[in-house]
N, C-alpha and C positions, 0 to 999 in steps of 0.2 A: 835432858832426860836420861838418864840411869837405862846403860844398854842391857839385853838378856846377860851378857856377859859380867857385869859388874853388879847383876841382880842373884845371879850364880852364887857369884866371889863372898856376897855380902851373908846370902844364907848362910855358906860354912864360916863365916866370920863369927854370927851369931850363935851358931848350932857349937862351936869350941867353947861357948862361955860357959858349958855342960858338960860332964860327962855322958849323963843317961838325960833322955828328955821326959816330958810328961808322962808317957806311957812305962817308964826304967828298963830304957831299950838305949841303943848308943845310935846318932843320927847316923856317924857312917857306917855301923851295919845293923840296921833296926831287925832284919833275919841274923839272931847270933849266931845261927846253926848254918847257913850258908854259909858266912865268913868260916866257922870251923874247917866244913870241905875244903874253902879254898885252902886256908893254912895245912890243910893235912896233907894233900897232894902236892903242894911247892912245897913246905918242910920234908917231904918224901922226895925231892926230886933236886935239892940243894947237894952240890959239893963242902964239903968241907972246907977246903981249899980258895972258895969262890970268894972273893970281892961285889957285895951285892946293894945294887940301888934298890932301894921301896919307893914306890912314886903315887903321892897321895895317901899318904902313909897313916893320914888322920893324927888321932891321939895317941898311935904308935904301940896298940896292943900284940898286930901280928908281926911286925918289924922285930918287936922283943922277943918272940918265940922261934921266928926264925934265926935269931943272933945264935941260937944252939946249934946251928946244924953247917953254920959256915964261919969262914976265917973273920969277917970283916963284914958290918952293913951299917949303910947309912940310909934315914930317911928326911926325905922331905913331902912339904905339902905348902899349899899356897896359903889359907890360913894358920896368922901367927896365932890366933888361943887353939887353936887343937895342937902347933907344937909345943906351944907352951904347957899343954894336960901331958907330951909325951916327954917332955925336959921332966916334967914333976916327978917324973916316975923312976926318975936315977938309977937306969938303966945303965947308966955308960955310955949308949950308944947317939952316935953324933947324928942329931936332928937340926934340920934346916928348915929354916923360910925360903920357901922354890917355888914357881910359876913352874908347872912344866913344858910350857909354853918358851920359857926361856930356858931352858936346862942346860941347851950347849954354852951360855954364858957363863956359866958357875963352873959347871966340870969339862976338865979337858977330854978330846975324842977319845975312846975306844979305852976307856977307866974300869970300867967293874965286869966280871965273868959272867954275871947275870942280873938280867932286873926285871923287877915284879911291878908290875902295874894293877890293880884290883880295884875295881870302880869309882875308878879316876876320870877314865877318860870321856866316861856317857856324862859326866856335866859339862863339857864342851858344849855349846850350843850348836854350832857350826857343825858340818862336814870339813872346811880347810881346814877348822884350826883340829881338829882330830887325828885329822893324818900331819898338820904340821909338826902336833905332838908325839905321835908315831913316831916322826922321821929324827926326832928328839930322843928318843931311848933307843935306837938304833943309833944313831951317833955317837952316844956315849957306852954303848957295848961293845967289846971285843970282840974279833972276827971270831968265829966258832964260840961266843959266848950264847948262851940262853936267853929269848925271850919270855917270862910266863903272864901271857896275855888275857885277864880274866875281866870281861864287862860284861856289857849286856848287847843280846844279838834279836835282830827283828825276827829271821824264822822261824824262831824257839819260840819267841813271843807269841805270834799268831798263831804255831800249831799250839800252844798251850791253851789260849782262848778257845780255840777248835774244839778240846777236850773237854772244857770247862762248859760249852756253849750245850757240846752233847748230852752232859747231864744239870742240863737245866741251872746252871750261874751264869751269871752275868759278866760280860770280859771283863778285864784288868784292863786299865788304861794307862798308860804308863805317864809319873809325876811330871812335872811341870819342867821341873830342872835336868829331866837327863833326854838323853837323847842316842837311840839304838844304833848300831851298825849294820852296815847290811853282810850277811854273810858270804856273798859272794864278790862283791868288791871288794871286803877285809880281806880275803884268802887269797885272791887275786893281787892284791898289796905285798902281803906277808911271804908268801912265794918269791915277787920282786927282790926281800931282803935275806932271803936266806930257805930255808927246809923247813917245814912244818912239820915238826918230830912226834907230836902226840893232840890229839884235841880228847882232854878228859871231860864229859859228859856231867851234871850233876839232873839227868832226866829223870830218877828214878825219885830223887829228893824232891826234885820238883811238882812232880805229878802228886805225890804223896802231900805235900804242904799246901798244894794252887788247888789240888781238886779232891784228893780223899778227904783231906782234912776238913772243907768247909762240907762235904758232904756228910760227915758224920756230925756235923754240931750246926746245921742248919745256917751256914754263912758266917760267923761267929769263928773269926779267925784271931788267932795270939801267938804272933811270932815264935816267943821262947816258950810255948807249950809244952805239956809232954808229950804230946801226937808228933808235933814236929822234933822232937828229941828223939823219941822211937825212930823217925823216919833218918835222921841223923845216922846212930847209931846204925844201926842196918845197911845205909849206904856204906859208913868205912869199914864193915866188919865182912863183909859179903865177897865186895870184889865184882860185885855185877852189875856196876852203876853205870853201865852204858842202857839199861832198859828205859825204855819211853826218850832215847837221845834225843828223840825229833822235835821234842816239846822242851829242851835245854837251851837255855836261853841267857842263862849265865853256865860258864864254865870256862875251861885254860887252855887256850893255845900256846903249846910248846914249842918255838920257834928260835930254829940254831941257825944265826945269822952266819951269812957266808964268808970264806976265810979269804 
């Protein structure tokens, strides 16, 4: 019988055979305008200088953008057709077939100045194998290199239901394939390998996309709208997006592993 794990594997096996899916959304990040935040704030907080792992890198849209703002990046992902949509894109830049599961097999210890992870690691099914893979891009980071840690976190989730329940929607249930972390055994981890330099918020986008938005169009929600583009823009123009943190449930721990 075909484990959770190898049911995982197989989805993004199938989901590379795609760019965009049925909806002309891309499956790893069907919110375009969240992946934007994310790339805007690690493209904001990349050296120049840096040596950078992407881990989960998909079809290699934000790997390419951050290749501007540092010396050197590589990505990998465990489905070979999403590297193969980011090989297509003749970027230049060196894309691998990686389990991050096994990452310290491929790259030697304490290689790249920084590495990004971006909702990678909530398809783990497991809690071990999450911090296994955790304990995997710490390994392959340099002492005083950068973590930028962005999944998806259970508090955020609940208080966001919370807000949603308040005005009268129905929770969000979270998909089938991912699986949240808790936010205080993650912080409690991330402490263990080094300083937690910044945790950036994406609460104000959130609240705006999960609960203004189906409240003005009656439930009737579309990712790449222009409600969720307004709320977009406004997050990276403002500088205030620590508002409604409490209902952030994706966003980036900054973590500078210790020397």
């Amino acid at each position: 019988m075909e484990s959770k794990f190898e049911k995982i594997k197989n989805f993004w096996l199938d989901a590379g055979k795609t760019e965009l899916d049925g909806d002309g959304l891309k499956p790893t990040a069907r919110d375009p305008f969240m992946q934007l935040i994310n790339e805007y704030h690690i493209e904001n907080r990349l050296d120049s200088n840096d040596n950078v792992l992407d881990v989960g890198c998909g079809e290699g849209t934000s790997t390419i953008r951050f290749a501007s703002s540092c010396k050197k990046i590589t990505g990998v992902d465990y489905s070979p057709t999403l590297i193969e949509q980011a090989v297509a894109k003749k970027s230049g830049i060196d894309f691998k077939v990686n389990d991050v599961l096994e990452l310290d097999k491929l790259f030697p210890t304490a290689q790249f100045d920084a590495v990004v992870s971006i909702r990678c690691l909530i398809n783990l099914p497991e809690k071990e194998m999450q911090y296994k893979a955790l304990d995997n891009l710490f390994k392959v980071l340099k002492p005083g290199g950068l973590l930028f840690f962005s999944e998806g976190y259970q508090l955020g989730w609940d208080m966001l239901n919370v807000y949603r329940q308040r005005n009268n929607l129905s929770i969000i249930n979270v998909v089938e394939y991912n699986r949240l972390f808790e936010n205080v055994e993650l912080e409690t981890y991330l402490r263990s390998k080094g300083t937690i330099r910044e945790y950036v918020g994406f609460g104000d986008y959130l609240f705006g996309s999960r609960v203004t938005h189906p409240m003005l169009t009656n439930g009737k929600v579309v990712h790449d709208s222009p409600i969720n583009e307004l709320f977009y823009k406004q997050h990276i123009s403002t500088g205030v997006y620590q508002k409604f943190d409490e209902c952030s449930y994706a966003g980036i721990y900054v973590v500078q592993k210790s020397k």
